[in-house]
C-alpha positions as CSV (number, residue, x, y, z in Angstrom):
1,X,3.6,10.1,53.5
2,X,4.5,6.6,53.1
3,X,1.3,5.8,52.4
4,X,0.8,7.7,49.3
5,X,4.3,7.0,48.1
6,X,3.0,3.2,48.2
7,X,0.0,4.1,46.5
8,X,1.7,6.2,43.9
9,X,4.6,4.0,43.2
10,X,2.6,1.4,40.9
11,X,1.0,3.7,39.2
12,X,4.0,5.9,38.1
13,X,5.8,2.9,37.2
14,X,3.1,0.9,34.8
15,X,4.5,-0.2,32.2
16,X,3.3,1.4,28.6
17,X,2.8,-0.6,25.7
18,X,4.5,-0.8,22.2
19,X,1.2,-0.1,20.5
20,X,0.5,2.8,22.8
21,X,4.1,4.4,22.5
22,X,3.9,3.3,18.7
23,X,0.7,5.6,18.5
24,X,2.6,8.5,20.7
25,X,5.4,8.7,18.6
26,X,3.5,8.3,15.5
27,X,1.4,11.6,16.3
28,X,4.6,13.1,17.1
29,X,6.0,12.5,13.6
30,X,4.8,15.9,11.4
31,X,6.1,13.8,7.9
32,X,4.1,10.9,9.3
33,X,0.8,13.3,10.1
34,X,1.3,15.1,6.7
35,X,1.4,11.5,4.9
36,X,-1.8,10.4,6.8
37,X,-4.1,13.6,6.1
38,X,-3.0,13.0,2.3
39,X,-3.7,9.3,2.3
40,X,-7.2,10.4,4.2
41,X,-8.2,12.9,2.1
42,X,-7.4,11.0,-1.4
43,X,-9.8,8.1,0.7
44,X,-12.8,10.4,1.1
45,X,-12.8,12.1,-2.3
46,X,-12.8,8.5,-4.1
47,X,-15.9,7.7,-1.5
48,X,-17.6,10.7,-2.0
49,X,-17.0,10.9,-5.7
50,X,-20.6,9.7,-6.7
51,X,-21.5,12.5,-4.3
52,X,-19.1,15.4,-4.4
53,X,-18.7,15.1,-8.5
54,X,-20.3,17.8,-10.7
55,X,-20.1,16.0,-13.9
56,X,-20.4,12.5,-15.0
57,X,-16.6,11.3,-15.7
58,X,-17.3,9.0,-18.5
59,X,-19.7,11.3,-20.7
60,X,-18.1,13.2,-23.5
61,X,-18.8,16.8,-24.5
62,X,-17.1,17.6,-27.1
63,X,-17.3,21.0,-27.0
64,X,-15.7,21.6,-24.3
65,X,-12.3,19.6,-25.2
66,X,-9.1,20.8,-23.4
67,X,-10.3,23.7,-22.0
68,X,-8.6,25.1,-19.3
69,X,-9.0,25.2,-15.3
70,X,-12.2,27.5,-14.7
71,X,-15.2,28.1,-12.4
72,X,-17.1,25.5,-14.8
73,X,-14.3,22.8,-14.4
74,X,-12.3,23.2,-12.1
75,X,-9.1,21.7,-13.4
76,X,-10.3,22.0,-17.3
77,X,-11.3,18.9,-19.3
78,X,-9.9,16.2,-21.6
79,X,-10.0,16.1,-25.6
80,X,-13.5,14.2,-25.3
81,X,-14.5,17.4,-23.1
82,X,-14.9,15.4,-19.8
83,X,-14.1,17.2,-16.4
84,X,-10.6,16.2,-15.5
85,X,-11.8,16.8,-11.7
86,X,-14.2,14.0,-11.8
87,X,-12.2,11.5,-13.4
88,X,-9.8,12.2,-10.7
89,X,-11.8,11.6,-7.8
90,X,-13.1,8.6,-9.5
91,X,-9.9,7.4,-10.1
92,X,-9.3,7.9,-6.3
93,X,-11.3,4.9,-6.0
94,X,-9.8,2.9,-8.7
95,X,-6.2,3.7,-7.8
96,X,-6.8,2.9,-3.7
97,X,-9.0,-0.4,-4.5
98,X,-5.9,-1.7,-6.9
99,X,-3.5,-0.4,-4.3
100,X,-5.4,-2.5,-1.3
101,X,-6.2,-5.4,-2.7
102,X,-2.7,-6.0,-4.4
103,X,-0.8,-5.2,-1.5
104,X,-3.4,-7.7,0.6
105,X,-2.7,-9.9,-2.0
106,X,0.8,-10.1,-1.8
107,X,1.2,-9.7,1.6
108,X,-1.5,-13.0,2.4
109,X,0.7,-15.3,0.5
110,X,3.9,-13.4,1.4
111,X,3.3,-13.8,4.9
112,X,2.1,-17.9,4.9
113,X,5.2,-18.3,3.0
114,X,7.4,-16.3,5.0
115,X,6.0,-18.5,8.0
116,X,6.3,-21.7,6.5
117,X,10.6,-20.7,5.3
118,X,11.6,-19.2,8.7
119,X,9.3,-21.9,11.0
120,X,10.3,-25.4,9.8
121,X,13.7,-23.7,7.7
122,X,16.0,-26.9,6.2
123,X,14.7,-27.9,2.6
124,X,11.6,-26.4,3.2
125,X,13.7,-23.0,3.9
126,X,15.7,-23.6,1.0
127,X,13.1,-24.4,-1.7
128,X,11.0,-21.2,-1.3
129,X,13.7,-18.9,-0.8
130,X,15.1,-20.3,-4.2
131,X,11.7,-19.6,-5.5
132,X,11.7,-15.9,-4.1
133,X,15.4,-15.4,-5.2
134,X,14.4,-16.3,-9.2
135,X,11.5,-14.1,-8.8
136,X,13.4,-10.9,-7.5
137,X,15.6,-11.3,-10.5
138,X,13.3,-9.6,-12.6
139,X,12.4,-6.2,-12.2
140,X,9.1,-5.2,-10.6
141,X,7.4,-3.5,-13.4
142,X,8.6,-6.2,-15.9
143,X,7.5,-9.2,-14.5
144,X,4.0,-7.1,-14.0
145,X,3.7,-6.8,-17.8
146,X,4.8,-10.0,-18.1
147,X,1.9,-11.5,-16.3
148,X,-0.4,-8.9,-18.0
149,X,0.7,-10.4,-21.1
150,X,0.0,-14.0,-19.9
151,X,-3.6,-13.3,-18.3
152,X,-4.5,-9.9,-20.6
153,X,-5.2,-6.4,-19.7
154,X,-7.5,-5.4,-16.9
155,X,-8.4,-3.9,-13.7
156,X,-8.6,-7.3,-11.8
157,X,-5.7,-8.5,-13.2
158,X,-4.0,-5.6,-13.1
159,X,-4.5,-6.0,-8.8
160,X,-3.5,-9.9,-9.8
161,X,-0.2,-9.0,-11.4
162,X,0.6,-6.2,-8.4
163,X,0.0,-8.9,-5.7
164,X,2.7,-11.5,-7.5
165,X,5.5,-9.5,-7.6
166,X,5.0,-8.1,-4.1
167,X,5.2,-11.7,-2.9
168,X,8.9,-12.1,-2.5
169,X,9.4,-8.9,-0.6
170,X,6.5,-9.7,2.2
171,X,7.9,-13.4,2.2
172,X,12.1,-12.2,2.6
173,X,10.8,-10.0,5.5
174,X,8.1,-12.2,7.4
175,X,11.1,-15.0,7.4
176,X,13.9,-12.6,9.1
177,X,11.4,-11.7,11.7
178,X,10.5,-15.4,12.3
179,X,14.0,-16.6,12.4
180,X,14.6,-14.0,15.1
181,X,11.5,-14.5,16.8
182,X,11.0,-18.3,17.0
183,X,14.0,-18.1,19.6
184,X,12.1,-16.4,22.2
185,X,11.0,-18.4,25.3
186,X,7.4,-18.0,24.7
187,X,8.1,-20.3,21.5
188,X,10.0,-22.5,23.6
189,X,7.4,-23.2,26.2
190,X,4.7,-23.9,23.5
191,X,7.1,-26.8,21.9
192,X,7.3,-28.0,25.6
193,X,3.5,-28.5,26.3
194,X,3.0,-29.9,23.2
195,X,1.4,-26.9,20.8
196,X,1.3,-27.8,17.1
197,X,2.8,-26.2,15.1
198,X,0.2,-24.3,13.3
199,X,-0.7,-23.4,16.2
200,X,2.4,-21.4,17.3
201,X,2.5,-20.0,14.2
202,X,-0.9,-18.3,14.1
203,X,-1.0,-17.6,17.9
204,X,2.9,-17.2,18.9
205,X,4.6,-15.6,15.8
206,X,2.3,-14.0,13.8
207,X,1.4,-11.4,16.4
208,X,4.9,-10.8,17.2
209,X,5.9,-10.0,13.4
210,X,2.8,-8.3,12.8
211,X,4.7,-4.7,13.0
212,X,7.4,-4.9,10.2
213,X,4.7,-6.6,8.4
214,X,2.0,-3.7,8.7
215,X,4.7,-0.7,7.6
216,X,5.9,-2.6,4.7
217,X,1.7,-3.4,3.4
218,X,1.3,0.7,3.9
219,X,5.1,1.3,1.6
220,X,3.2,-1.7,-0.7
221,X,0.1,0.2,-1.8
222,X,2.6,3.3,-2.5
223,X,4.3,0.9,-5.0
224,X,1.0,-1.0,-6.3
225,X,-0.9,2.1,-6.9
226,X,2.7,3.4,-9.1
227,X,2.7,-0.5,-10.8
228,X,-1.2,0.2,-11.7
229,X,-0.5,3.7,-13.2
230,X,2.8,2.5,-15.2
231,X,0.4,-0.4,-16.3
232,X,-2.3,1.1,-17.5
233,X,0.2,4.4,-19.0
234,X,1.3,1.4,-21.4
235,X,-1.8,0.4,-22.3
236,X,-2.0,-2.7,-20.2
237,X,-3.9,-2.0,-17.3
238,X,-7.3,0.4,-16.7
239,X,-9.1,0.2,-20.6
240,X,-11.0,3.3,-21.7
241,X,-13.2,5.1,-20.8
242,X,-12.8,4.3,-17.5
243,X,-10.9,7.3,-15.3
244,X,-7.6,5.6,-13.7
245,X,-4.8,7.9,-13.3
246,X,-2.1,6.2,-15.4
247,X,-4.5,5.9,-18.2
248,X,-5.5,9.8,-17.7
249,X,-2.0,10.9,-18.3
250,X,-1.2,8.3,-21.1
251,X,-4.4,10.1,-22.6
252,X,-2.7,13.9,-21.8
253,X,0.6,13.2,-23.4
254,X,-0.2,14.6,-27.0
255,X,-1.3,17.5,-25.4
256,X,1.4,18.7,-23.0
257,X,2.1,21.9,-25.1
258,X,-1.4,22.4,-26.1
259,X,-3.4,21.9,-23.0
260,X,-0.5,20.5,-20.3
261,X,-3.4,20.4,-17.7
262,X,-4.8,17.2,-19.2
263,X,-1.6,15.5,-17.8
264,X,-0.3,17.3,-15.3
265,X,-3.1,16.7,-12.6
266,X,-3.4,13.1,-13.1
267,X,0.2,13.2,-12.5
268,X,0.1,15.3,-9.4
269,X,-2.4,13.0,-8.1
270,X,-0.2,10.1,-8.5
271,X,2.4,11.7,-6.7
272,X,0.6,13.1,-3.6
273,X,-0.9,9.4,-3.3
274,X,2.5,7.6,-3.5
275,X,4.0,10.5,-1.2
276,X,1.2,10.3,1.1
277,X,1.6,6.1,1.7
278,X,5.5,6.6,1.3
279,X,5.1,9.0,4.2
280,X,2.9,7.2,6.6
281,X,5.2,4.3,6.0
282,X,8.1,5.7,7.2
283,X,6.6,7.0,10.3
284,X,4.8,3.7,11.0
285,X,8.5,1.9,11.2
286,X,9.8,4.8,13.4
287,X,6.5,4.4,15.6
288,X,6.9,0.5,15.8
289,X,10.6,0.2,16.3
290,X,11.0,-1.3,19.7
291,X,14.4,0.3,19.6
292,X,12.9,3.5,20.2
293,X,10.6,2.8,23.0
294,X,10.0,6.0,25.6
């Protein structure tokens, strides 16, 4: 009997990783699971949209403008008599690839300059958090159209302008986690043997802020896939013909009385995107709080 208690003592009491109770409690999270099949189902309709699509979402028919959601089209068409369905799908892609790639973007030079402020801190620190601070003084949306104005209108620099502004938010968070974590021992023993600093930033610190850093790039996309559609609703972001949501419902606006299907699904797809990151989001910071380790 002694025996087997030795034998099962060890493995009852192994330890369990944060990724692996992150994951536990992230499947345990129904908000968090609901996000994730919405973010995973928007992902394969704008991948299988070459595939899936009935109707080519750039060709116009005009006899078939605004007519309503039927067998033929499923959620009606435009006032050039495309199917609203297609565009939608394709503008799956569009939407997700400004999404990514601004919220990369941001969170690349975020995250070096995050390092850089909490790591060395003193003038260094105080420099680029001055540069942050005048940044966050304009509002989001503004300072994208300001850009926009600057560089012109456009899908690449529509993902250009999203990245910028997201900067100061990546950069404020990566430089609380490093100010917390450069404390640690681990950090001490690598000043001790003589570890540059580059070094302990990419092998020591990075890792350990990685968490805080990969929940606020999900809640990032949310808001750079909103900042695409407010873009291109003004005029200033996706040009025509080409199917991006925002531009779909600037196009459906004159005809919310008359045919309010033109907007109305654009717009629901907006939502269930921002919803479905928003979601995911929140359970990924639940998942990875160490505070809430089983």
């Amino acid at each position: 009997m002694a025996i087997s208690e030795a034998v099962e003592t060890p493995i009852a009491a192994r330890p369990r990783s944060l990724w692996r109770d992150a994951w536990t409690r992230l499947l345990r999270n129904r908000a968090a699971i609901f996000g994730g099949i919405i973010v995973l189902l928007i992902i394969a309709g704008g991948l299988a949209a070459p595939f899936i699509t009935p109707y080519d979402p750039i060709k116009q028919n005009l006899r078939a403008s605004l007519q309503p959601p039927s067998p033929t089209h499923l959620l009606g068409t435009d006032v050039h008599g495309r199917d609203i369905f297609s565009r939608i799908l394709y503008g799956a892609a569009i939407s997700l690839r400004i999404g990514f790639l601004g919220a990369l973007l941001g969170g690349a030079i975020g995250v070096v300059l995050g390092l850089v402020s909490g790591f060395y801190g003193g003038a260094v620190d105080m420099i680029i958090m001055r540069l942050v601070d005048i940044q966050l003084a304009f509002p989001g949306l503004l300072l994208a159209i300001a850009i926009i104005a600057v560089i012109g209108p456009g899908l690449e620099n529509v993902i250009i302008a999203v990245g910028i502004f997201s900067v100061p938010t990546f950069t404020r968070v990566v430089r609380g986690s490093v100010l917390s974590v450069k404390q640690q021992d681990f950090v001490t023993a690598a000043r001790t043997v003589g570890a540059p600093n580059h070094r302990i930033m990419r092998l020591h610190l990075f890792p350990n802020i990685l968490a805080p850093v990969l929940v606020l790039l999900t809640m990032r996309i949310a808001t750079a896939i909103l900042t695409a559609a407010s873009l291109s609703f003004l005029g200033l972001g996706a040009q025509p013909p080409t199917p991006e949501w925002g531009a779909m419902l600037s196009d459906g606006r004159d005809y919310l009385v008359l045919a309010p299907h033109v907007a109305t699904f654009p717009g629901l797809a907006i939502l269930l995107a921002v919803l479905g990151f928003n979601l995911l989001g929140d359970g990924l910071r639940d998942a990875l709080d160490p505070r809430m380790r089983i």
